[in-house]
KOLZADO-302087 format. One record per residue (C-alpha): residue number from 1; x, y, z. Coordinates in steps of 0.001 Angstrom, whole numbers, plus 500000, padded with zeros to 6 digits. Layout:
% residues N
<r NUM; <X; Y; Z>>
...
END
This chain:
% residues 66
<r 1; <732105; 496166; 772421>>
<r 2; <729278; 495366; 775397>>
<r 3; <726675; 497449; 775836>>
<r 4; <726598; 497024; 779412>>
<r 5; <722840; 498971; 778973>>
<r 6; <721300; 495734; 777903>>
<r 7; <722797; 493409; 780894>>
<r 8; <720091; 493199; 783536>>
<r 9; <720519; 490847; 786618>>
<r 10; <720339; 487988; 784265>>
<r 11; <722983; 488735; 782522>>
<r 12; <725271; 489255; 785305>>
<r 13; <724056; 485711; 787082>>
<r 14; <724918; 483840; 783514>>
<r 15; <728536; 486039; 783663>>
<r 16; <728804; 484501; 787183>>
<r 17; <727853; 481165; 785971>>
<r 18; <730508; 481055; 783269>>
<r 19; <733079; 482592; 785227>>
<r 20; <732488; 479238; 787939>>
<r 21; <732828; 476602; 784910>>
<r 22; <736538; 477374; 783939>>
<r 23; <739295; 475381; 784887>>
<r 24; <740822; 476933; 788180>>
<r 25; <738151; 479338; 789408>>
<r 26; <738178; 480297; 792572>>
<r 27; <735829; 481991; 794907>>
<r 28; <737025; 485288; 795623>>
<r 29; <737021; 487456; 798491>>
<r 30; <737598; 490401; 796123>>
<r 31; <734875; 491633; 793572>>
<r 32; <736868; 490028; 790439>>
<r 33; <736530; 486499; 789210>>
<r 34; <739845; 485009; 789599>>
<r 35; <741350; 481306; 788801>>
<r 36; <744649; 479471; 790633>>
<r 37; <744607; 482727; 792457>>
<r 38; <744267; 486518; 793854>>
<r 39; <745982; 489022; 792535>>
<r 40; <744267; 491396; 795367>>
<r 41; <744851; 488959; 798235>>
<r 42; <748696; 488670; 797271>>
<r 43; <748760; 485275; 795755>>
<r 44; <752098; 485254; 793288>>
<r 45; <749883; 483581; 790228>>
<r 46; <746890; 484172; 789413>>
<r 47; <744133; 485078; 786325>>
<r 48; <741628; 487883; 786971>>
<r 49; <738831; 488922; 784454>>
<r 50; <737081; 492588; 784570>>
<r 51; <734241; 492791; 782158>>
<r 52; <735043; 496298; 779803>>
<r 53; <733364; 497884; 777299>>
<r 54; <735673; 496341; 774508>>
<r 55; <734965; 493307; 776169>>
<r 56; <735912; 490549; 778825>>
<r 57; <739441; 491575; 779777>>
<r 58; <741889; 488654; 781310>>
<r 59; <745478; 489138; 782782>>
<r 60; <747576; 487732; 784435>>
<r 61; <750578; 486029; 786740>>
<r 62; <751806; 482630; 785885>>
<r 63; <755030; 480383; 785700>>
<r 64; <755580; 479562; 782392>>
<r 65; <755176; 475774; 783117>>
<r 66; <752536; 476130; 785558>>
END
C-alpha cells in the first residue's frame, strides 16, 4: 500500500518524472498520465495510471496487436 502521508512535492515531481520515461507517454490535457492515448479525450486506445492506496493502478484500451 502507499502512504500517500509521506509523498511531499518531491515525491509527486519523481512520479511525474517516471510517468514521462515510459514508452508511449503522452502529455495530457487531463489530470492522468496516459501513453498512445486519452481515455478522457476519446482516443479508442489508450493506458492511464491513477496512483491508489494499494498502489499504482494501470488500465486500459488496446488492439491486441497494437
Amino acid at each position: 500500500m502507499i502512504d500517500e502521508y509521506k509523498f511531499n512535492n518531491k515525491t509527486y515531481e519523481d512520479l511525474w518524472k517516471a510517468y514521462e520515461l515510459l514508452l508511449s507517454y503522452i502529455r495530457s490535457k487531463t489530470t492522468l498520465p496516459c501513453l498512445f492515448g486519452d481515455e478522457e479525450n476519446g482516443d479508442r486506445y489508450f493506458i492511464s495510471v491513477s496512483m491508489e492506496m494499494l498502489g499504482l493502478q494501470f488500465w486500459y484500451n488496446m488492439e491486441k496487436n497494437f
